[in-house]
KEKE-3310 file (N, C-alpha, C; in steps of 0.2 Angstrom, whole numbers, plus 5000, padded with zeros to 4 digits):
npx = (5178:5191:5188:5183:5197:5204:5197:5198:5211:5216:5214:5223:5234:5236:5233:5246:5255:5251:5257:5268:5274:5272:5281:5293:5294:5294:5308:5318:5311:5314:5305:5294:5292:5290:5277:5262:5250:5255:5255:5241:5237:5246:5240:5226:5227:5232:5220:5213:5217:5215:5202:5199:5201:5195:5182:5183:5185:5175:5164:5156:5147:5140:5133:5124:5117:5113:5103:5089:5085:5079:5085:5089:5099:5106:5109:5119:5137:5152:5169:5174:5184:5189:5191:5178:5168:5170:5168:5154:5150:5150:5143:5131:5128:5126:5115:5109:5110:5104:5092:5087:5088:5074:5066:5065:5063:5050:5043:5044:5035:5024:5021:5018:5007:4999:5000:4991:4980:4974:4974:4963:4953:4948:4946:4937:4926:4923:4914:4903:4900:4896:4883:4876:4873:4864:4853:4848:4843:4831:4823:4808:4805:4801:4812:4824:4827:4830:4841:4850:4854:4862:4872:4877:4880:4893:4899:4903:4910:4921:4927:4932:4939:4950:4954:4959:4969:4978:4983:4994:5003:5003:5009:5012:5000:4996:4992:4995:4982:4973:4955:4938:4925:4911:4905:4911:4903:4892:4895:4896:4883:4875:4881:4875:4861:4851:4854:4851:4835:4828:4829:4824:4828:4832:4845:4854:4863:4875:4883:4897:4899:4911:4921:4934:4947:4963:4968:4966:4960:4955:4957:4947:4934:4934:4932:4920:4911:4910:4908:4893:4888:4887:4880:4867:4862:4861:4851:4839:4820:4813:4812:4821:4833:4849:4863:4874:4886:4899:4911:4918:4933:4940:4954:4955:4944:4929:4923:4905:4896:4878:4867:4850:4849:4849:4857:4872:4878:4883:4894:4899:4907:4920:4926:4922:4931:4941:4948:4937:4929:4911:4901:4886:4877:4880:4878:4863:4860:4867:4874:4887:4905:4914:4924:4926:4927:4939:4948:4945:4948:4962:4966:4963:4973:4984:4984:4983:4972:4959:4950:4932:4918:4903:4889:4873:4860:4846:4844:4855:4869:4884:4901:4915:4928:4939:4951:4965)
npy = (4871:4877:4890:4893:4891:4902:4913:4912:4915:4926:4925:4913:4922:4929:4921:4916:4930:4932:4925:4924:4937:4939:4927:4929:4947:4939:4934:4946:4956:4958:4961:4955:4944:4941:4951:4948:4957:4963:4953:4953:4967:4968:4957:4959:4973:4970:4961:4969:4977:4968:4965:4979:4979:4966:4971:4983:4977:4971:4979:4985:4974:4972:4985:4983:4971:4975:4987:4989:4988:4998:4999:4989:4989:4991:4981:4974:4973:4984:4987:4978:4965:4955:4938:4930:4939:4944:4935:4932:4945:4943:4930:4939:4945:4940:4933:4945:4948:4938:4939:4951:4946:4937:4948:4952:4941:4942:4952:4953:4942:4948:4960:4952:4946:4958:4963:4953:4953:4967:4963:4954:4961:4970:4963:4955:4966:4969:4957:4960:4973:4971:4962:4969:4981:4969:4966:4979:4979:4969:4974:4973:4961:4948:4948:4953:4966:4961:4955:4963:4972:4963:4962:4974:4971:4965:4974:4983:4976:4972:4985:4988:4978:4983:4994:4991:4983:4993:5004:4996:5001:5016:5030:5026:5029:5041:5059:5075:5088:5101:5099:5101:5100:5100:5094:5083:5076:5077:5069:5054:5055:5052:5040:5031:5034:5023:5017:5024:5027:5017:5012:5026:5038:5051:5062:5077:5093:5105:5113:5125:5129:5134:5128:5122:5109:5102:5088:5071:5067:5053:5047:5054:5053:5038:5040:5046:5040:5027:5034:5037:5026:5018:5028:5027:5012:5010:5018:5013:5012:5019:5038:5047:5057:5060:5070:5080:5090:5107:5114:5130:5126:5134:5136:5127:5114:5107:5091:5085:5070:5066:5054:5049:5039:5023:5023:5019:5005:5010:5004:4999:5010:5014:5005:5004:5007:4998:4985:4970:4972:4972:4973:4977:4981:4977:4963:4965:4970:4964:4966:4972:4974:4976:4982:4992:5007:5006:5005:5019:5026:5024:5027:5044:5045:5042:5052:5065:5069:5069:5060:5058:5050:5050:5046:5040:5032:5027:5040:5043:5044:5056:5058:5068:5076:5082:5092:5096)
npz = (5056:5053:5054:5062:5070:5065:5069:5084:5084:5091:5105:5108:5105:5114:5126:5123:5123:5137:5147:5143:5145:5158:5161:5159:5167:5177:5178:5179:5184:5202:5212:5210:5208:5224:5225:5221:5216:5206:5197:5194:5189:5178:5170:5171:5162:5151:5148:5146:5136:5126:5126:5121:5108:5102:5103:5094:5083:5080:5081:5070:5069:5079:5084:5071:5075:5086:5082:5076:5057:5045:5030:5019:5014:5026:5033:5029:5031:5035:5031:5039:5050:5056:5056:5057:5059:5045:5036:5039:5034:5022:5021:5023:5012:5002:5006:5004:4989:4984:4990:4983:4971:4971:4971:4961:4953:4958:4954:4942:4938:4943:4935:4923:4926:4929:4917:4909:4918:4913:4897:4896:4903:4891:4885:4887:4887:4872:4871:4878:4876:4863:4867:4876:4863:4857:4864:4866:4853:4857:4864:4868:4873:4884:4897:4897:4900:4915:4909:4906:4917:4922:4915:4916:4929:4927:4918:4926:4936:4927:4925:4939:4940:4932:4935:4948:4944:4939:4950:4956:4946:4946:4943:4932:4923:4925:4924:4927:4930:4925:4930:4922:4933:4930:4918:4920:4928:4924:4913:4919:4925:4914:4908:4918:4917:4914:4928:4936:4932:4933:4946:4952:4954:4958:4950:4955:4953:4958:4954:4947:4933:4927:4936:4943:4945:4952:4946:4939:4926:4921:4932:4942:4935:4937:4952:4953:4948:4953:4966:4962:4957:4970:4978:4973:4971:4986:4988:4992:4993:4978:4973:4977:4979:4973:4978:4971:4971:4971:4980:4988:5002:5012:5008:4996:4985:4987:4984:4984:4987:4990:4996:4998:5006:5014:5022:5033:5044:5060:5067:5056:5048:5052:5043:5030:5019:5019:5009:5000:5012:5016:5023:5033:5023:5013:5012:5013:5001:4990:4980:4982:4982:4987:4986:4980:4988:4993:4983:4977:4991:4990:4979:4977:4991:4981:4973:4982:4985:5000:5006:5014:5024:5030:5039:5042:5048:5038:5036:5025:5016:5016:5005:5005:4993:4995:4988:4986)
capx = (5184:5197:5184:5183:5204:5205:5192:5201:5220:5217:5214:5230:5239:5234:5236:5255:5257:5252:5261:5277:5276:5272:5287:5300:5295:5296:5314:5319:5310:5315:5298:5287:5292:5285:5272:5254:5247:5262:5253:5236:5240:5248:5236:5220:5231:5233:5214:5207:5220:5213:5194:5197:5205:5189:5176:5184:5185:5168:5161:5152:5144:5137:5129:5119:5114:5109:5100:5083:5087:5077:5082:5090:5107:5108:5112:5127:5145:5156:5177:5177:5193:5189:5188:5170:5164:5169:5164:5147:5149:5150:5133:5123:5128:5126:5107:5104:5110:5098:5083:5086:5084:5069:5061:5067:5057:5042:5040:5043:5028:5016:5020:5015:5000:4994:4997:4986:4972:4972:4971:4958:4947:4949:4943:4929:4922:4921:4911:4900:4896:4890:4877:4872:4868:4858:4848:4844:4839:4826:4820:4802:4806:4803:4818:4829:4828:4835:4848:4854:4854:4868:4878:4878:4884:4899:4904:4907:4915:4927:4931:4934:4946:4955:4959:4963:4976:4980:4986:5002:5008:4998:5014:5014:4994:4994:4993:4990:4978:4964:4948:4930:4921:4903:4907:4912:4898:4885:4895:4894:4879:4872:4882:4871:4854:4847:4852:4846:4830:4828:4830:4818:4833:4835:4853:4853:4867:4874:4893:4897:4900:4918:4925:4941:4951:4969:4967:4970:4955:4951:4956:4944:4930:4931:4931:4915:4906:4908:4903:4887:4883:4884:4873:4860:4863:4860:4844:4833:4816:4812:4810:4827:4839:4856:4865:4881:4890:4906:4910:4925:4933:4945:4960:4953:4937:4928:4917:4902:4890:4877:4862:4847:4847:4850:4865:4879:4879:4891:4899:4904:4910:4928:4931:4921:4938:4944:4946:4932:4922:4904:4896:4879:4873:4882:4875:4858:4858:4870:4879:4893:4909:4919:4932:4925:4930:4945:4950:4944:4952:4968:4967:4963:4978:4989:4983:4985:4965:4955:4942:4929:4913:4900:4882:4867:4855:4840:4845:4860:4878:4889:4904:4917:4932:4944:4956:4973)
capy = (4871:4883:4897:4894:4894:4909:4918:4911:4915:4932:4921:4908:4928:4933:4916:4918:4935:4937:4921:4925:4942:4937:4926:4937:4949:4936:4933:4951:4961:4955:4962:4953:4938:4941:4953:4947:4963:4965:4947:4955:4972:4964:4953:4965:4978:4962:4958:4975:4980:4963:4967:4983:4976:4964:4978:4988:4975:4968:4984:4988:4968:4972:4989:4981:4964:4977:4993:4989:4991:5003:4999:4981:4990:4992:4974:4975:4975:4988:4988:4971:4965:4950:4932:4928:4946:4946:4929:4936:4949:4938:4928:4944:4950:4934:4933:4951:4946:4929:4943:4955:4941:4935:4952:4955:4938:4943:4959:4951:4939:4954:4964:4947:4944:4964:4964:4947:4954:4971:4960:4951:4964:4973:4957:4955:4971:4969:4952:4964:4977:4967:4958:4977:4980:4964:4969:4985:4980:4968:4977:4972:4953:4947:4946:4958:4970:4956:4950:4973:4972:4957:4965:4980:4971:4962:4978:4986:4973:4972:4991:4989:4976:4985:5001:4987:4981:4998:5005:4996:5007:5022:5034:5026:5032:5048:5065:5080:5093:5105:5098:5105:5097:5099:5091:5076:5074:5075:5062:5051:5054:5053:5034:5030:5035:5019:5013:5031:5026:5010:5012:5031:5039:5057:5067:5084:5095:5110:5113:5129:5130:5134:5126:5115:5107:5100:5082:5066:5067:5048:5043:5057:5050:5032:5041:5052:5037:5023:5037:5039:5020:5017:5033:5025:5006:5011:5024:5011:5014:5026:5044:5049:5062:5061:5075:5082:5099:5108:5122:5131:5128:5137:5137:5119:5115:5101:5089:5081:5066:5064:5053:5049:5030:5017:5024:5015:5008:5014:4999:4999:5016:5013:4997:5003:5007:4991:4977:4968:4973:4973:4975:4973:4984:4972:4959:4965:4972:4958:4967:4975:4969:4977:4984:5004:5011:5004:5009:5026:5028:5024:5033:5047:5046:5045:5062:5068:5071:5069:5057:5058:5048:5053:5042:5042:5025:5030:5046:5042:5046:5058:5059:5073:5074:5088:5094:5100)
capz = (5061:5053:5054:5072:5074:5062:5073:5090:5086:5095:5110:5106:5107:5122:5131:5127:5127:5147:5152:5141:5148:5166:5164:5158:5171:5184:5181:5178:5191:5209:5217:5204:5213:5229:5225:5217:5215:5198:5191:5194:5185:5172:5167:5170:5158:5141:5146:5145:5129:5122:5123:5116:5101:5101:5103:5089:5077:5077:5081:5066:5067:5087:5078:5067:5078:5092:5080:5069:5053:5043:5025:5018:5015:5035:5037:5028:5036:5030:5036:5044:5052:5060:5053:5059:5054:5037:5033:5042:5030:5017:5021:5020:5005:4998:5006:5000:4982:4984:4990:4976:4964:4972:4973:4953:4949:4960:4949:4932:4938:4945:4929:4918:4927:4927:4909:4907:4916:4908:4893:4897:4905:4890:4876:4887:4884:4868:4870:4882:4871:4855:4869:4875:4857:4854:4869:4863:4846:4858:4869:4871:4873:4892:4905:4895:4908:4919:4906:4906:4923:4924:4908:4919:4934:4922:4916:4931:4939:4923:4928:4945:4940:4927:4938:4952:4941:4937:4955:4955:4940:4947:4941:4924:4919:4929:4920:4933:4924:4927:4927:4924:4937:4929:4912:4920:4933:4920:4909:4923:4925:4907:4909:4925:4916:4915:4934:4940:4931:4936:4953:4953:4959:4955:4952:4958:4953:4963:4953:4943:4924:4924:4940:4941:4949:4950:4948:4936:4922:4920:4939:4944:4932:4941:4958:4951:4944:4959:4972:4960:4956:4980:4980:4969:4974:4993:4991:4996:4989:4975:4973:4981:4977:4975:4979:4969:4973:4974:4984:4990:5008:5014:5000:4993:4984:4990:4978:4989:4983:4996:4995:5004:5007:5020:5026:5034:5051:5065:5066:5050:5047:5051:5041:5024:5016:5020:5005:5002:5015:5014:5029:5033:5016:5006:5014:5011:4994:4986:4975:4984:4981:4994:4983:4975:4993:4994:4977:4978:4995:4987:4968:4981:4992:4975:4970:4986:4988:5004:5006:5019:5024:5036:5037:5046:5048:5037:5032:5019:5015:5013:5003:5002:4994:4997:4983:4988)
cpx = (5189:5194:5185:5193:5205:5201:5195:5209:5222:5217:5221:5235:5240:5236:5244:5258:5255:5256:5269:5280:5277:5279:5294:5302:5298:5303:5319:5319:5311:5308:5292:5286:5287:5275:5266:5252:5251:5256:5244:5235:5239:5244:5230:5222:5230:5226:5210:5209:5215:5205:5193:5198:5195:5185:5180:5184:5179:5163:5155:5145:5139:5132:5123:5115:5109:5102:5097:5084:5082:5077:5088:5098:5109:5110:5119:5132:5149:5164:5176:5182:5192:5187:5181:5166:5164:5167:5155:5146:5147:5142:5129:5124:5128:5116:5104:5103:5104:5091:5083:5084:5077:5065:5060:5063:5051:5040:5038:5035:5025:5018:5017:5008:4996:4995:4993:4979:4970:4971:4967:4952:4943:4946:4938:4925:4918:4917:4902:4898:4892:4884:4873:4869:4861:4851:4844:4839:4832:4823:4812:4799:4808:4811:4825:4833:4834:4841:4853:4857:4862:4873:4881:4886:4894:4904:4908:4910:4922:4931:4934:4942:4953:4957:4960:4969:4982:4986:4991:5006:5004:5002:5012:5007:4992:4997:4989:4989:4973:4961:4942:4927:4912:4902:4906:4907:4893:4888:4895:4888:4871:4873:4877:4866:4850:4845:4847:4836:4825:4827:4825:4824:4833:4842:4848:4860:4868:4883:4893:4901:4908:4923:4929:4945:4956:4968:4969:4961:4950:4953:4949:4938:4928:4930:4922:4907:4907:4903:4894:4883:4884:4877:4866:4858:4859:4854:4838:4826:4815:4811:4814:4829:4845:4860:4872:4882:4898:4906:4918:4926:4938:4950:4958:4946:4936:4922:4912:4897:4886:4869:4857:4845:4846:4852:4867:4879:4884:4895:4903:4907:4915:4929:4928:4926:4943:4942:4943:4928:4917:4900:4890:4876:4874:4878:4867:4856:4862:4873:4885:4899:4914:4925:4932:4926:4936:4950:4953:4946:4962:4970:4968:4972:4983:4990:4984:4977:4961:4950:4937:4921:4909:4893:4879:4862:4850:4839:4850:4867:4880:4896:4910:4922:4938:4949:4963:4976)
cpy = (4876:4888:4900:4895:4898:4914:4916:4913:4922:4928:4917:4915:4930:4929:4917:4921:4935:4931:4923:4930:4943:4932:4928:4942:4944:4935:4939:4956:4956:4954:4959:4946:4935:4946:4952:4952:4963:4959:4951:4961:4970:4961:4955:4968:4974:4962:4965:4981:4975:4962:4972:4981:4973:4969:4980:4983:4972:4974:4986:4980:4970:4978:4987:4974:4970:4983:4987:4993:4993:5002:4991:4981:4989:4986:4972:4977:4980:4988:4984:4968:4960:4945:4930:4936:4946:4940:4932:4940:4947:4935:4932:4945:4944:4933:4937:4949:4941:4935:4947:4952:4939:4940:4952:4948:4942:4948:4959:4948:4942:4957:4960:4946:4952:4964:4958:4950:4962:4969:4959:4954:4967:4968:4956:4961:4971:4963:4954:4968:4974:4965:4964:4979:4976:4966:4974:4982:4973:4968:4975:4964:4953:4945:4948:4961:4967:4955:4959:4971:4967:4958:4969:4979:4968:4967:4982:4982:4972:4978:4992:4985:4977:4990:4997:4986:4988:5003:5002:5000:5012:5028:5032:5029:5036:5053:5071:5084:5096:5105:5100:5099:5096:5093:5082:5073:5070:5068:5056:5048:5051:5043:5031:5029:5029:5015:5018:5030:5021:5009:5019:5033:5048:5063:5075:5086:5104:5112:5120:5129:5129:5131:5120:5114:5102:5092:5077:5065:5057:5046:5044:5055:5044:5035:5043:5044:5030:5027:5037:5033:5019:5022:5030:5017:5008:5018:5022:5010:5018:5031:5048:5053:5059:5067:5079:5088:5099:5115:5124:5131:5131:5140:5134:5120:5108:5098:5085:5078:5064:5060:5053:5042:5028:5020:5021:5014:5008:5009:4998:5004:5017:5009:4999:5005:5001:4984:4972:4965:4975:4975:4973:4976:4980:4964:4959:4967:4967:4961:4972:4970:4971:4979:4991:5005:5011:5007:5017:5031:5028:5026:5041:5050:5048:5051:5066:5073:5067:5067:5059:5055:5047:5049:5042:5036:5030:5037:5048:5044:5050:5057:5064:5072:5082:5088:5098:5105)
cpz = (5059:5052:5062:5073:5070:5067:5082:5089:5089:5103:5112:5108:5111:5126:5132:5125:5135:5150:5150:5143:5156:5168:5165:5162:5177:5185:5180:5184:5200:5215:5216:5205:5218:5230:5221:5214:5206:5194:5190:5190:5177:5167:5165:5164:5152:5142:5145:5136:5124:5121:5120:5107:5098:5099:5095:5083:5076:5079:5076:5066:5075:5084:5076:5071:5084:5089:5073:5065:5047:5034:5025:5017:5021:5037:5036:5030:5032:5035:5043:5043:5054:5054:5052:5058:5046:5035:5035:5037:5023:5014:5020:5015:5000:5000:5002:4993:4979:4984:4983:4969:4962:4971:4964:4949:4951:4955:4944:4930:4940:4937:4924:4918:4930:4920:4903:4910:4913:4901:4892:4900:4896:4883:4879:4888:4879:4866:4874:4878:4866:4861:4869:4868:4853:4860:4869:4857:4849:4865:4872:4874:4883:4893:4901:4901:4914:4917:4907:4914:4926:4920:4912:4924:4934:4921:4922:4935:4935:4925:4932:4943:4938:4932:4946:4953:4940:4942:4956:4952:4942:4941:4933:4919:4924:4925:4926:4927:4927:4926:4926:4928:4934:4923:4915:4927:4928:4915:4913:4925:4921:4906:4910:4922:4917:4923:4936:4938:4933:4944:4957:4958:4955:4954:4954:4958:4954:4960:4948:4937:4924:4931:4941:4946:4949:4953:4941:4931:4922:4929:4942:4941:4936:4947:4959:4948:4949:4965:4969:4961:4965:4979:4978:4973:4981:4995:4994:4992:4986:4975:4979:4978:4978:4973:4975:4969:4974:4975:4986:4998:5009:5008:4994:4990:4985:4984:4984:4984:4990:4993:5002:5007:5013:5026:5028:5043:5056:5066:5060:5046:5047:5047:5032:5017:5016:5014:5006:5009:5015:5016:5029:5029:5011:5007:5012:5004:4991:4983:4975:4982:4985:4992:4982:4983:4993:4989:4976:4981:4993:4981:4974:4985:4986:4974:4973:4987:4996:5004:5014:5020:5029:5035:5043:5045:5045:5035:5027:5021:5013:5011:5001:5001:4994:4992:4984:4982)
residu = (UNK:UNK:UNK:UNK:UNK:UNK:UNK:UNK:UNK:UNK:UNK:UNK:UNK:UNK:UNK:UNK:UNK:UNK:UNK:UNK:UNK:UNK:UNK:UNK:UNK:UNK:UNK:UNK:UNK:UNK:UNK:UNK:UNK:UNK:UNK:UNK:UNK:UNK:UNK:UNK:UNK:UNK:UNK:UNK:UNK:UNK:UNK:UNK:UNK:UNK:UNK:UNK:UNK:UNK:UNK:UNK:UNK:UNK:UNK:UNK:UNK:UNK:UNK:UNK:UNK:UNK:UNK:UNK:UNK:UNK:UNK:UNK:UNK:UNK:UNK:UNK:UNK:UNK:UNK:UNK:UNK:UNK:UNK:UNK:UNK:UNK:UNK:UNK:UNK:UNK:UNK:UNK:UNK:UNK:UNK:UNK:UNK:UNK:UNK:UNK:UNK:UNK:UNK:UNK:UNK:UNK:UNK:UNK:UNK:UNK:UNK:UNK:UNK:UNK:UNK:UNK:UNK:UNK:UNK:UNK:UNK:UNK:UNK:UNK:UNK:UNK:UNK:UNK:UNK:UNK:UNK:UNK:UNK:UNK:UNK:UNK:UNK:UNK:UNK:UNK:UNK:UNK:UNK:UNK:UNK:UNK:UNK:UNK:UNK:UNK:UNK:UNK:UNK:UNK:UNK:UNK:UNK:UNK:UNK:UNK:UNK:UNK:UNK:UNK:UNK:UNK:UNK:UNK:UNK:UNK:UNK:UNK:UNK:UNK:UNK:UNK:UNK:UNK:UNK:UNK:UNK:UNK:UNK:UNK:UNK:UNK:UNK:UNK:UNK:UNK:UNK:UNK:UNK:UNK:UNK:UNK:UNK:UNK:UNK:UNK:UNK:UNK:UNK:UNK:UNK:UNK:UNK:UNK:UNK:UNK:UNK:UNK:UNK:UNK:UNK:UNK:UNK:UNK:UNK:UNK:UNK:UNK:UNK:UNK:UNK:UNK:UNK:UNK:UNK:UNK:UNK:UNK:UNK:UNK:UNK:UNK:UNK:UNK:UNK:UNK:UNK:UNK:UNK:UNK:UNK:UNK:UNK:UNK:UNK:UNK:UNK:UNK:UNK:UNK:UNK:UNK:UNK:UNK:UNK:UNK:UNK:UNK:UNK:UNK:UNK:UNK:UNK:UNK:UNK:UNK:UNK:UNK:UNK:UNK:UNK:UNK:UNK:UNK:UNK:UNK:UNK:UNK:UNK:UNK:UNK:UNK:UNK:UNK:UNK:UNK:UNK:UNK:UNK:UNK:UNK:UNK:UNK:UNK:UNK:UNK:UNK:UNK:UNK:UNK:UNK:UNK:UNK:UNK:UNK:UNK:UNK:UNK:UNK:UNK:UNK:UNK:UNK:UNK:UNK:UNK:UNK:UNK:UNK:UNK)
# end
C-alpha cells in the first residue's frame, strides 16, 4: 500500500494542480467564465506536461520491458526516478545477485564432478592395464580373444569419457603447435594393430615425411585415432583398406581417412554429429556409442579445424578435415 501511494502521488499532484489552477483562473480571468474551450486548453496542457514527466521518468523501465535483452546486465535499470521503477530496480538486481550465485554454485558443482570423473577414468586404467598384461602372458588359453576384445571396449570407452570431461576446460589443455602428421598417424595406427588385424582390415598411408600442421598434438591424436577405430569398426567384412592421406588445398592442408565399409545411410548423414546418436550402423554393429563424432566435431571447432563427412551405402566413408 505505501508503494502504491508513493508511486500515485504524481496523480494526487495533478488532480490539484488543474483544479486549483482551473480555479484561480476562474475567478481572475472574466472570459474563462463563460468560455469552455480555456478549461479544455488548460487541462489538455497539465495532461500532456504530466505524461511527459511520466514517460521520462520510467523511460529507461519501458526500454528494457519493450527490447530483448541480449546480455543479463541489460535487465538492469539505471537512473531511475520514479518510486515503482526503482524499487523495480531494486528486485532485479536483487534476482541477478540470486542468479549469479546460483550460476557460481553450478560451476563449483561441474568442476567437482569433472575432477571426480577425470579421477576415476584415470584409476581405472590402471586396473585395465595389469588385466591386458595378464592376458598377454595367457594368450593361448580359450576366450582370451573374447576377454581382449571387451578390455579394448573398456579402454576406449574410458577415453572417450575422459576428453568428454575434458571439453569443458578446452582452453586449460590446449597448446597450439606444429604437427608432423605422419608420426602420429602411424602411432595411431601401431595402437590399432590388433583391431586392424582382427577385423583383416588394412591401413594405407599416402602423407609426406615432413608435413605439419597447426593444431593441438594430443587433441589431434584423439581426432586421428577415433576416425581410425569407425573406419575399421564399419569395413564390414575383411580385406578392406583404409585409407589415410594429406594433401594441400588451396591455402590449407586437409587430412582424409576414408574406408571401404558399409557406409552411412542418407538419412542419417545430417544427425551423425549429434550426441549419442547411432543410427542404424549403431544399431547393427553394437558397439557405437554415439559420442566419437560428436566429440571430434567439437575438439575440431575449438581448433578452428573443419570437419566434413561424405558416405556412400556399400561403398564407405569419407572423412576430411581441413586445417586453417
Amino acid at each position: 500500500m505505501r508503494l502504491f501511494i508513493r508511486d500515485h502521488l504524481s496523480f494526487f499532484a495533478l488532480y490539484v494542480c488543474n483544479f486549483g489552477l482551473l480555479f484561480v483562473l476562474y475567478h481572475i480571468i472574466d472570459g474563462f467564465r463563460t468560455n469552455v474551450m480555456y478549461f479544455l486548453v488548460v487541462s489538455f496542457f497539465l495532461f500532456t506536461c504530466f505524461l511527459t514527466y511520466r514517460y521520462m521518468s520510467n523511460r529507461r523501465m519501458y526500454q528494457i520491458l519493450s527490447n530483448e535483452p541480449t546480455r543479463p546486465e541489460d535487465i538492469l535499470l539505471r537512473y531511475s526516478y520514479t518510486p515503482l521503477s526503482t524499487s523495480f530496480e531494486q528486485l532485479l538486481k536483487q534476482q541477478y545477485r540470486l542468479f549469479q550465485q546460483e550460476i557460481q554454485e553450478y560451476e563449483i558443482r561441474q568442476d567437482e564432478h569433472q575432477m571426480f570423473i577425470n579421477q576415476w577414468v584415470h584409476q581405472m586404467k590402471t586396473p585395465l592395464s595389469v588385466i591386458q598384461l595378464i592376458l598377454q602372458e595367457h594368450e593361448d588359453e580359450p576366450h582370451i580373444e573374447k576377454m581382449k576384445q571387451e578390455v579394448e571396449k573398456l579402454h576406449n570407452g574410458l577415453n572417450t569419457a575422459l576428453y568428454m570431461a575434458r571439453l569443458d576446460t578446452f582452453h586449460h589443455d590446449f597448446r597450439a603447435e606444429s604437427v608432423l602428421v605422419k608420426p602420429l598417424v602411424k602411432k595411431n595406427i601401431n595402437e590399432l594393430k590388433e583391431l586392424f588385424i582382427r577385423k583383416r582390415v588394412f591401413p594405407s598411408i599416402d602423407i609426406a615425411d615432413d608435413l605439419t600442421v597447426p593444431s593441438d598434438a594430443k587433441w589431434l591424436t584423439f581426432i586421428i585415432h577415433q576416425l581410425l577405430t569407425n573406419a575399421i569398426r564399419y569395413s564390414g567384412e575383411g580385406n578392406k583398406k583404409v585409407y589415410i592421406r594429406a594433401y594441400p588445398y588451396r591455402e590449407h592442408t586437409v587430412l582424409e581417412v576414408r574406408d571401404e565399409g558399409v557406409g552411412i545411410p542418407k538419412a542419417d548423414i545430417n544427425r551423425v554429429f549429434d550426441p549419442f546418436y547411432t543410427g542404424e550402423n549403431g544399431r547393427r554393429f553394437g558397439e557405437s556409442t554415439g559420442m566419437g563424432l560428436y566429440i571430434i566435431k567439437s575438439v575440431c571447432e575449438k581448433l578452428g579445424h573443419q570437419i566434413e563427412l561424405t558416405s556412400k551405402i556399400g561403398e564407405g566413408t569419407t572423412v576430411k578435415i581441413t586445417f586453417y
